[in-house]
N, C-alpha and C positions, 0 to 999 in steps of 0.2 A: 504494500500500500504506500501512498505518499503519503508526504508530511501532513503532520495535523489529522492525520486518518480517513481522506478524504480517496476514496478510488478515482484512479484514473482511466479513462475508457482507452481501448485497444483498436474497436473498431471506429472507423472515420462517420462522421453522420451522412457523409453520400453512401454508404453501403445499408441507412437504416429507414426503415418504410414506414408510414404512421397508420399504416392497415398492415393485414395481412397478404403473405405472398406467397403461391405455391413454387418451388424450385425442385427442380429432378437434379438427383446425382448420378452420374454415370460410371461406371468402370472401364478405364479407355485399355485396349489391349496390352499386354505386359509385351513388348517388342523390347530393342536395346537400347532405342533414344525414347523410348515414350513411356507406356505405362501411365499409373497415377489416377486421378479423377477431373470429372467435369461437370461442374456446376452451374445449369440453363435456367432460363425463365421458361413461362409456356409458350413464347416463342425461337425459341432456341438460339435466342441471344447469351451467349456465355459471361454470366457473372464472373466464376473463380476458377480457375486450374489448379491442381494440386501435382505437383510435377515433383519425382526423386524417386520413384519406384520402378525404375529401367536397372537394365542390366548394367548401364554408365553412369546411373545417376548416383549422386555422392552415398556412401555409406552412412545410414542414422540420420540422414538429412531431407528433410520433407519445404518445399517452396511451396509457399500460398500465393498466386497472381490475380491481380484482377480480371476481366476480359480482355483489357487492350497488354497484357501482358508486362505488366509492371509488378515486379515484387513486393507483397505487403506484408507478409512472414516467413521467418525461417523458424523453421521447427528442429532442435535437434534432441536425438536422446541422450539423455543424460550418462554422464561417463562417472562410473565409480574409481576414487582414488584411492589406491592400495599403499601404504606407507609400511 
């Protein structure tokens, strides 16, 4: 949390709707550059990609994109440290 105890929001208010909206996820083929997910509206407009699930894509490393293919998170798993 931030200071004073106040949450910070993660998502941007362009990705938030003041109704409700139905979105399909998709499971895009597991190939060596692709993989991952996709994220449409009911017109098959692509909100989000979720790209790192190829046979190239980084190890433990998941990318959140919007449609126009701009990074908005990295997801990584957490690494335990052995001392």
């Amino acid at each position: 949390m931030a200071a004073g105890g106040h949450i910070l929001p993660i998502i941007s208010k362009n990705f938030c709707s003041s109704s409700q909206v139905v979105l399909r996820v998709r499971k895009r083929p597991h190939v060596v550059t692709g993989g991952g997910f996709v994220v449409t509206d009911w017109s098959q407009k692509v909100i989000f990609r979720i790209d790192g699930c190829g046979v190239l894509g980084r190890k433990d490393e998941l990318l959140v994109s919007d449609g126009n293919g701009n990074a908005l998170l990295l997801i990584r798993r957490k690494v335990s440290v052995k001392l």
